[in-house]
C-alpha positions in Angstrom: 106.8 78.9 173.1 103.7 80.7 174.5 103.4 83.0 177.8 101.8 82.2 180.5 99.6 85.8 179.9 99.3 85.0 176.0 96.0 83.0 174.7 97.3 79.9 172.4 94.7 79.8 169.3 95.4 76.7 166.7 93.4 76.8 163.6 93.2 74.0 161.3 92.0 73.3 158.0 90.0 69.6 159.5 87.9 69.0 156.2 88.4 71.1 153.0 86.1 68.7 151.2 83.2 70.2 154.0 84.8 73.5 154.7 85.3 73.5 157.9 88.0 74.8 159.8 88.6 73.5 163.7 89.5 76.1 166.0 91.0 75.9 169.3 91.8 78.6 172.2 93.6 77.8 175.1 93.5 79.8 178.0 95.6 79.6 181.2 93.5 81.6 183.7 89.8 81.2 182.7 87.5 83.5 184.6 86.7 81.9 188.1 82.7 82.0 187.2 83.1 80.8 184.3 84.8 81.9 180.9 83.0 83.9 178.2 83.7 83.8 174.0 82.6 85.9 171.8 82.6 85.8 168.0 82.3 89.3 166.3 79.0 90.3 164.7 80.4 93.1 162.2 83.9 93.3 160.7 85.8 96.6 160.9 85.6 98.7 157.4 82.1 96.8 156.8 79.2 98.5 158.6 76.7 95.6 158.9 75.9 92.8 160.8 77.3 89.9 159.6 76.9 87.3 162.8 80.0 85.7 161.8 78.6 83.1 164.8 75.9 81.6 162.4 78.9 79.4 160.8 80.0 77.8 164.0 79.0 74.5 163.8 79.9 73.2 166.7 81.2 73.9 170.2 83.2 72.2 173.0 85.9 72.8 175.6 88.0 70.4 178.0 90.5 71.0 180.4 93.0 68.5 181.3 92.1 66.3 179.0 88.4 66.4 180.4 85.0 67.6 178.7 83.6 71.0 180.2 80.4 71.8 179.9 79.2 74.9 177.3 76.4 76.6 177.5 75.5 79.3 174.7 74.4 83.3 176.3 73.0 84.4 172.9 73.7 84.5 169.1 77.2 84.6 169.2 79.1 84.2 172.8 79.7 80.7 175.0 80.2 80.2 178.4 82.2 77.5 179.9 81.7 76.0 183.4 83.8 76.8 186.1 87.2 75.6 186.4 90.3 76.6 187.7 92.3 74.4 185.3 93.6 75.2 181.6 90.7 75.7 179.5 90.5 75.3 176.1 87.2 75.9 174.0 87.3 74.4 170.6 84.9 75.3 167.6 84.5 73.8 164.1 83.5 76.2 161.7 81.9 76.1 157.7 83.8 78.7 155.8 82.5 78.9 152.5 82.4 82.7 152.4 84.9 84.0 149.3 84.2 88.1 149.5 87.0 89.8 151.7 84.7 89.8 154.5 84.7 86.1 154.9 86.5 83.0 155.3 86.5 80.1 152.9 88.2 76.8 152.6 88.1 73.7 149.9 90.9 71.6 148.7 92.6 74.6 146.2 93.0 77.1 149.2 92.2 78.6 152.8 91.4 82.3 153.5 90.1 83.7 156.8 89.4 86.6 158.6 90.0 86.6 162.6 86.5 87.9 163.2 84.8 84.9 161.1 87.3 82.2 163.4 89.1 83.4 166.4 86.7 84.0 169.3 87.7 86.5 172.0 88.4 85.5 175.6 85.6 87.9 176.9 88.0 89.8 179.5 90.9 89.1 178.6 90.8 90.7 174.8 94.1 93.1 176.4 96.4 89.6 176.6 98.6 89.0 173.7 97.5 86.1 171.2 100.0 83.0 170.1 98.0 81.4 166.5 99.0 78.1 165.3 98.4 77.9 161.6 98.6 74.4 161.4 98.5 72.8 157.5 96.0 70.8 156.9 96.2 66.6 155.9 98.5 65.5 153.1 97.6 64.8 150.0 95.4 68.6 150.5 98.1 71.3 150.9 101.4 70.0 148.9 102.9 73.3 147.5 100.6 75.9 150.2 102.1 79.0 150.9 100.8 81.3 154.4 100.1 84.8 153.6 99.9 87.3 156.2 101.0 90.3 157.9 100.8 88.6 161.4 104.6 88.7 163.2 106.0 85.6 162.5 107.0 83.4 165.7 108.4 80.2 165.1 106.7 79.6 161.9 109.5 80.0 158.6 108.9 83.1 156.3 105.4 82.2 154.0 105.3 78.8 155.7 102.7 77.0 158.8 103.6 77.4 162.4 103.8 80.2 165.1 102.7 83.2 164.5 101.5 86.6 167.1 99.4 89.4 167.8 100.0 91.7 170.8 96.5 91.6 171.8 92.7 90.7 170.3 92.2 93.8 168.4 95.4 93.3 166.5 94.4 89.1 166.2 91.2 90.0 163.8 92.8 92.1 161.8 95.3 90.3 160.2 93.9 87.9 157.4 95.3 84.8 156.3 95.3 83.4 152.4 97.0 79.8 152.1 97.3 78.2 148.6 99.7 78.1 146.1 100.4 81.7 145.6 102.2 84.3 143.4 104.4 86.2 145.9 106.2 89.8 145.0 107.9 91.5 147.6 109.2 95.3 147.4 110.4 97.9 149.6 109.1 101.3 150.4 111.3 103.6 152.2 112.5 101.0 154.0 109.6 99.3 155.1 109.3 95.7 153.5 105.9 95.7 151.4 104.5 92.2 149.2 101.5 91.0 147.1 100.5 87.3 147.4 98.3 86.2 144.8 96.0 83.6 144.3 94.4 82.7 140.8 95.7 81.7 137.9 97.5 84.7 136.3 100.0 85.7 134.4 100.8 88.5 135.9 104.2 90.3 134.9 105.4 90.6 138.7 108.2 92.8 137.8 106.3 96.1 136.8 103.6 95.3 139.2 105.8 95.6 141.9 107.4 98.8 140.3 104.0 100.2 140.0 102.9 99.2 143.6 106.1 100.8 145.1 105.5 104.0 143.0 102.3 104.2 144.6 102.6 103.4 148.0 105.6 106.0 148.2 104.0 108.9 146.7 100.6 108.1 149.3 103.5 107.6 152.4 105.2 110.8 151.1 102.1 112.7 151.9 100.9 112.0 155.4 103.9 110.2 156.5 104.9 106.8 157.3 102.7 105.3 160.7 105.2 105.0 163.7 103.6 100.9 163.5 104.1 100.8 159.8 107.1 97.9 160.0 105.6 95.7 157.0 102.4 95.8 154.4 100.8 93.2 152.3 98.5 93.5 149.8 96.4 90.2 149.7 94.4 89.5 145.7 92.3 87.1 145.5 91.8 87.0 140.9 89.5 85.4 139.7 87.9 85.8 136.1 85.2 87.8 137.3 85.2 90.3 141.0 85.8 93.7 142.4 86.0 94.3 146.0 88.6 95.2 148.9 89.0 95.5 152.1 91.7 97.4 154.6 93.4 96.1 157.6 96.5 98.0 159.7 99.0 96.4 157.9 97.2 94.5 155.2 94.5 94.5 152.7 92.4 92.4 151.1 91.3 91.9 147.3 89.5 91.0 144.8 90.0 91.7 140.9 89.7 90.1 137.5 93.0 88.5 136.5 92.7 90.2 133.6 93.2 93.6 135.3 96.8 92.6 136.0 99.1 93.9 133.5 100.9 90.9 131.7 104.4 90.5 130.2 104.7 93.2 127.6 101.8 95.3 128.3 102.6 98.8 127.8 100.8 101.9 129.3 98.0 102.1 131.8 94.9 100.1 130.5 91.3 101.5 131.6 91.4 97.6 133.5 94.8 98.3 135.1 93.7 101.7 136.1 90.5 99.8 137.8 93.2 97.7 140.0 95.6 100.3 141.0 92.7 102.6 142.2 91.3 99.3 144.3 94.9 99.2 145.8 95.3 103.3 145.9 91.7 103.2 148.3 92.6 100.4 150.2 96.4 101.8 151.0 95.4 105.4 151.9 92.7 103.7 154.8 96.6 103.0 156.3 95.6 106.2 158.1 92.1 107.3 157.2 90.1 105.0 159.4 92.5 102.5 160.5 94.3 104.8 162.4 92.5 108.0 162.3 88.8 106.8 162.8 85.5 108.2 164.9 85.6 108.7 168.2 82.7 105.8 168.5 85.5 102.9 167.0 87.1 103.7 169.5 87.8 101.2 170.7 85.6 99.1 168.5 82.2 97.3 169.9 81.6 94.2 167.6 79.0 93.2 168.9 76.4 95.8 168.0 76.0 98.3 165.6 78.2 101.7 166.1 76.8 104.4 164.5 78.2 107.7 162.9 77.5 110.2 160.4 81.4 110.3 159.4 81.8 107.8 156.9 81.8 110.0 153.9 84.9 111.6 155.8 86.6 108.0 155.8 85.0 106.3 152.8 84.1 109.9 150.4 87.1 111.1 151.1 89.6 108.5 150.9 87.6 107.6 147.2 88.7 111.3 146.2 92.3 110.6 147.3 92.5 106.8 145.8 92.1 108.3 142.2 93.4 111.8 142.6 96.7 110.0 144.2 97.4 108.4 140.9 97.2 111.2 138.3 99.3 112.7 141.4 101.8 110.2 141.0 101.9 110.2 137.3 100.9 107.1 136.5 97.5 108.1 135.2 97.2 111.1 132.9 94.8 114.1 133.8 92.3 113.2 130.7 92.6 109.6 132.2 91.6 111.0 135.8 89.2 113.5 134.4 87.4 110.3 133.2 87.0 108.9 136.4 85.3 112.0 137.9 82.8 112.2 135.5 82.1 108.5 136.2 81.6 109.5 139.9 79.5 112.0 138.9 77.4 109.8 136.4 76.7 107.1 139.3 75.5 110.1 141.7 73.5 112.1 139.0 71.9 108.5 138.0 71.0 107.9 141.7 67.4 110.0 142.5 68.5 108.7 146.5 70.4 111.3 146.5 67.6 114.0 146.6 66.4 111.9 149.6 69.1 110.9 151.9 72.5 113.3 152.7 75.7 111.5 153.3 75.6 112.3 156.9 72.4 110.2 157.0 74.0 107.9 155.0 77.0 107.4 157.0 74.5 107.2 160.2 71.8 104.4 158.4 75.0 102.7 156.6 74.2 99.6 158.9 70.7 98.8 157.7 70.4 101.1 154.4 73.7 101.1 152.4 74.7 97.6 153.3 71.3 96.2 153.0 69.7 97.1 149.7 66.7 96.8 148.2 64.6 97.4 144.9 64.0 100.5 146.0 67.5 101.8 147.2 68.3 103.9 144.6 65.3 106.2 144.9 66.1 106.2 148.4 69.8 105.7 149.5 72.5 107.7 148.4 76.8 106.5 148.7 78.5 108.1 151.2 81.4 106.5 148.9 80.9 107.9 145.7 78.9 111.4 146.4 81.3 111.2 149.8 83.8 111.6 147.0 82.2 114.4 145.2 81.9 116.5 148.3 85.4 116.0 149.3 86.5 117.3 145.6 84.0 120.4 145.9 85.8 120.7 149.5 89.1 120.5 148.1 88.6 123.4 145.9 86.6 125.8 147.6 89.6 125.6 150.4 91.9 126.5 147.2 89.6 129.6 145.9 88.3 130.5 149.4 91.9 130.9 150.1 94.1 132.0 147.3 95.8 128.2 147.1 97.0 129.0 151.4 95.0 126.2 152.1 93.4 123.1 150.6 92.1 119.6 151.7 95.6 117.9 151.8 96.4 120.6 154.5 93.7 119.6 156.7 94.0 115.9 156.1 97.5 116.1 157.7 96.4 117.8 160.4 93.7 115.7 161.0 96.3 113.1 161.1 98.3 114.8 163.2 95.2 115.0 166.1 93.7 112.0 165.8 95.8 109.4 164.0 99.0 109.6 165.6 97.5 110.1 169.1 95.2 107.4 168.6 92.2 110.1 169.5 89.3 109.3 168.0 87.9 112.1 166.3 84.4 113.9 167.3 81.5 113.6 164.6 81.9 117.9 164.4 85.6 117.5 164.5 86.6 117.1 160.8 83.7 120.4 160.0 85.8 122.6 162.7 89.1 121.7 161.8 88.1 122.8 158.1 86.9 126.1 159.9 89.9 126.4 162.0 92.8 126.2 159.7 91.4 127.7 156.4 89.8 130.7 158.7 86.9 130.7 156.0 82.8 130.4 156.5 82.4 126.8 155.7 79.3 126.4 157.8 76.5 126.7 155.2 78.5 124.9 152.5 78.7 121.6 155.1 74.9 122.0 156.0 74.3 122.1 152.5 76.1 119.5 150.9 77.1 116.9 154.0 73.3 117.3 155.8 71.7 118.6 152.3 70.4 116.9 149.7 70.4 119.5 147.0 72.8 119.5 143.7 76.7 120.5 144.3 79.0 123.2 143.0 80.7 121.0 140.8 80.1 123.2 137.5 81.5 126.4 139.3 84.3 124.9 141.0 85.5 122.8 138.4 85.2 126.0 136.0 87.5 128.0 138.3 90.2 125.2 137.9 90.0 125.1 134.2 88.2 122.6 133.7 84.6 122.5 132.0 81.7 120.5 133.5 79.4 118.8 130.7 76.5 116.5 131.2 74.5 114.5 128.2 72.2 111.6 127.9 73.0 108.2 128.9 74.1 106.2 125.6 72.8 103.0 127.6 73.5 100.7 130.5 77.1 100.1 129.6 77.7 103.6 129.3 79.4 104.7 132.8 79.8 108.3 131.7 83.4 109.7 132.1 83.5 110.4 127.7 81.8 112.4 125.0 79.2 110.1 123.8 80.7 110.2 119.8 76.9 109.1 118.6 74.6 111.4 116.8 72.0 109.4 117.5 71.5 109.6 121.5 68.0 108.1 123.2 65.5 111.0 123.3 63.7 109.2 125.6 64.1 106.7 128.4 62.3 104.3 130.4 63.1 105.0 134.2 64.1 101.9 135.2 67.2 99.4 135.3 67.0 96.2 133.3 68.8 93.1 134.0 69.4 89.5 133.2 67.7 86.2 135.0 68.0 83.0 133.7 68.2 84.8 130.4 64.9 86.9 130.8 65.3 90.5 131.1 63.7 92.1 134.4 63.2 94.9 136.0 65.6 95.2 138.6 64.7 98.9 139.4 62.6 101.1 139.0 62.9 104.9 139.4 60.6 107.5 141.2 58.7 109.2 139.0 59.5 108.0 135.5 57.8 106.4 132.9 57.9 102.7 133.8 56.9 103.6 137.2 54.1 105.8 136.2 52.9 102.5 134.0 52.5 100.6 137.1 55.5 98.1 136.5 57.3 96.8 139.7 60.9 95.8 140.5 60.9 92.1 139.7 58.9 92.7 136.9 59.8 90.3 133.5 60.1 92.7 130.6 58.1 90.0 127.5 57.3 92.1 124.7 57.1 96.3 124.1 54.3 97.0 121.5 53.7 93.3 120.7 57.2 93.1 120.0 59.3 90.8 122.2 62.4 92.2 124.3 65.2 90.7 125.6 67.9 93.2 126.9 70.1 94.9 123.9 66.6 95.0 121.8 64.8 97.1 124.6 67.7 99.6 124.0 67.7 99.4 120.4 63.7 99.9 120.1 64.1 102.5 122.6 65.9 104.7 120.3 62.9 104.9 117.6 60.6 106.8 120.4 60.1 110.7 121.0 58.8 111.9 124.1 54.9 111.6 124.9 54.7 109.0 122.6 52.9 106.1 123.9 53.3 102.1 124.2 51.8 98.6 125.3 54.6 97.4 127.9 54.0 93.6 128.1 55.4 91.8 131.3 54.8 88.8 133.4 54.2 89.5 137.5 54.7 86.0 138.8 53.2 83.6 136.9 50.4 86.6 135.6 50.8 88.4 132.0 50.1 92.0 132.7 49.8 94.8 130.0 50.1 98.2 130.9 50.1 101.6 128.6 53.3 103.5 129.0 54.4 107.2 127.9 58.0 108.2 127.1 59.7 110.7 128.4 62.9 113.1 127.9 65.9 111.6 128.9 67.5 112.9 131.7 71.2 114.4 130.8 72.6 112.7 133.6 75.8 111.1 132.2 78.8 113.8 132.8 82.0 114.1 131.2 85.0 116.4 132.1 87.2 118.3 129.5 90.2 120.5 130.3 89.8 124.5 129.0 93.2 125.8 127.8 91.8 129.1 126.9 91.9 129.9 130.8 94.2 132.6 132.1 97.4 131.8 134.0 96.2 131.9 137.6 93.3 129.5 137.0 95.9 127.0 135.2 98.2 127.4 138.3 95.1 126.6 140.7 94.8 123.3 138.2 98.1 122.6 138.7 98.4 122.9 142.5 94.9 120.4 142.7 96.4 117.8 140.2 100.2 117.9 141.0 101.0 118.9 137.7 
């Protein structure tokens, strides 16, 4: 039954063969001049503007069984006319969205986030929400399971019916998956933790689980369990092809290969299985770094505009250091296996030139209409405040360990970080994570932050790794599958390269980038560019990077390529290749103190 003080939603699946979902909000005291919805514009943990409105398709609202009149404010909010009678406002909405920012429906499944369906009751967002899930019409739905971390009301466990959310905030961030699903359930220190999955899989559920609970357990055992934390569920969406999540308080969403799963009899940690558990690592840890702990500007959260901060490398870098580092931690990675994935981080920073051009503060700040909205030219001018966010974190991390003879390092100020501002709910100031580093470690950390959080210049990696035993190596790229992380093994390396990134449309290859400065630029091609022949030769995409290995540098070519519907030539020069693929290897020859710094950093 729902309170008089709660809002009733009821969403429906009305046409899967359209995709479009009918939602309906009932609301018992409607403002006296007239009651305002609002659909969010952004989605927490994805910094742009989405307009979720733009898929509403149409609006109404009755009370007592009478029409009301609706008239729209702006892009995304409603007001209905004045009435001092039950209202209820009632949208149909096209969901055909599958990333984990969306929602989609059709006749295999449902999935929906509450900022892409549930409108708010502008005013009232502090009242606690009631949501029907109803199932949609037979045949469409035999055998659908209900995913979700929402409390259950009267609705059966993994079943349609009542479910509730204390208040708005909490409402939207719960997503729903509905399909015939995969369900393994496991507890972590007590709290009740599952993964529903939707694809066809075949999954061995059994070590999964193991693996998940190993995880999760090691990540609470280092900041602590959230008083809230009562229940988690991991939400994968596999299909044959995808990589992508996103976190939610008690829930995350997902998206990998099915063929990252490990299957019945698999045996050891494959380089796709590592993939997936550091998607789930990342996603977990943001249990407390953003979702709980988060800038003082989300806050609460304003959804319908843009909220800027230069603090996303704190929540995104640093939480990408943890996701991996928390797994060779845990021991289910080796240290050679999570060496490999820092020099993969390094590779995509060194290949990005953005990152002589943007800082990460800038990055954080711009995330809403730079990061999230790239172009042709974003990697000569944008640089991740995920990946290089990362890096800094790591160079961070160890300074705190040499600065301070192993006293302090960046787990000790992520816990009392946590302590400030996530379990108080505080939102932290954009100087607050630089002074807390200053406070607790006692050590001059100013020109390191204005160098590599509002700098742009190279990092310390080389000399910080080195004083942990570990030896920094860079070499040239063996091509575009090569993602760094390993010795090359090939004598034959490119001497030269072309400065740009090739890629495939309609089975032409074409300049998807070009970089500042280097030889295709210099030509004159252009992004967009179709690649047709180098020195009368045609190219498709594995020949360009066989024919490139038979130039030196300053040797010249005819580059051949159609602009539009015009065949251009152009002369070319080769250059050096750049040594900007890294690689990590572990020194042994290293005295004891430097292998017990190593061991404190990688929990070994």
């Amino acid at each position: 039954m729902t309170s008089n003080a709660a809002h009733a939603y009821r969403i429906w699946p009305k046409d899967p063969a359209a995709h479009l979902f009918e939602v309906r909000v009932t609301v018992r005291n409607p403002d006296t001049d007239g009651q305002i919805f609002a659909i969010p514009a952004w989605i927490p943990g994805s910094y742009m503007i989405r307009d979720y409105a733009k898929h509403v398709v149409a609006v109404r609202a009755e009370a007592d069984g009478r029409d009301v009149a609706v008239k729209k404010l702006d892009k995304s909010r409603w007001q209905a006319a004045k009435t001092g009678r039950e209202l209820t406002f009632i949208l149909e909405i096209f969901a055909h969205d599958e990333s984990v920012r969306g929602a989609h429906l059709d006749a295999s499944h449902a999935f929906f986030n509450g900022t892409c369906v549930f409108p708010a009751v502008e005013g009232q967002e502090e009242l606690a929400c009631h949501v029907e899930i109803a199932a949609p019409e037979a045949p469409v739905g035999k055998g659908w399971r209900v995913a979700t971390s929402m409390r259950r009301n009267t609705a059966g466990e993994y079943e349609f019916g009542g479910y509730m959310a204390s208040d708005y905030a909490e409402l939207i961030d719960h997503p729903v998956e509905i399909g015939q699903l995969s369900i393994g359930e496991f507890d972590v220190r007590g709290i009740p933790h599952a993964i529903a999955i939707r694809g066809k899989t075949r999954v061995d559920m059994a070590r999964l689980c193991r693996d998940l609970q190993e995880l999760c357990d090691y990540q609470i055992s280092f900041l602590g369990a959230p008083s809230d934390l009562d229940r988690y569920l991991f939400l994968l969406n596999a299909p044959g092809t995808g990589y992508g999540g996103l976190e939610h308080r008690w829930s995350s969403s997902l998206i990998c290969g099915r063929d990252n799963l490990p299957a019945r009899g698999d045996e050891g940690v494959s380089e796709e299985y590592r993939t997936f558990l550091g998607l789930v690592s990342h996603e977990y840890f943001h249990l407390w770094n953003v979702k709980r702990m988060k800038p003082a500007v989300f806050t609460p959260y304003d959804l319908s505009k843009e909220s800027h901060t230069g603090l996303l490398w704190v929540y995104e870098g640093i939480t990408s250091y943890y996701d991996d580092l928390m797994l060779v931690r845990s021991g289910m990675i080796s240290v050679e296996s999570y060496l490999e994935l820092l020099g993969q981080t390094v590779t995509r920073v060194m290949r990005n030139s953005g990152r002589r051009k943007q800082s990460v503060e800038e990055s954080s700040f711009d995330a809403w209409t730079k990061f999230y909205k790239q172009d042709a030219n974003a990697s000569n001018a944008v640089v991740s405040y995920y990946a290089k966010g990362a890096l800094i974190a790591l160079c961070l991390d160890l300074k705190l360990r040499n600065e301070t003879a192993g006293r302090i390092s960046l787990d000790d100020v992520m816990k009392e970080a946590w302590r400030r501002w996530g379990e108080t709910g505080e939102g932290m100031p954009e100087d607050g994570f630089e002074r807390l580093c200053i406070e607790i470690s006692d050590a001059d950390l100013e020109d390191f932050f204005n160098a590599t959080v509002r700098g742009t210049g190279e990092l310390p990696l080389e000399s910080l790794l080195k004083s942990h035993g570990v030896d920094y190596r860079l070499r040239c790229s063996m091509g575009a599958k090569d993602k760094g992380g390993k010795p090359s093994g090939d004598a034959n390396l490119p001497t030269v390269w072309l400065g740009a990134n090739l890629g495939d449309r309609a089975g032409k290859p074409v300049f998807l980038s070009v970089g500042n400065g280097g030889p295709a630029e210099q030509a004159g091609v252009s992004p967009g560019d179709e690649l047709v022949a180098l020195d009368g030769l045609r190219m498709d995409l594995a020949g360009c990077e066989a024919r490139t290995r038979r130039y030196r540098p300053k040797d010249t070519s005819e580059i051949t390529v159609f602009r539009g519907d015009e065949l251009v030539s152009m002369r070319l020069k080769w250059a050096e290749a750049p040594t900007d693929t890294c690689y990590l290897l572990l020194d042994d020859e290293v005295e004891d103190a430097v292998k017990s710094r190593r061991g404190g950093w990688l929990g070994q």
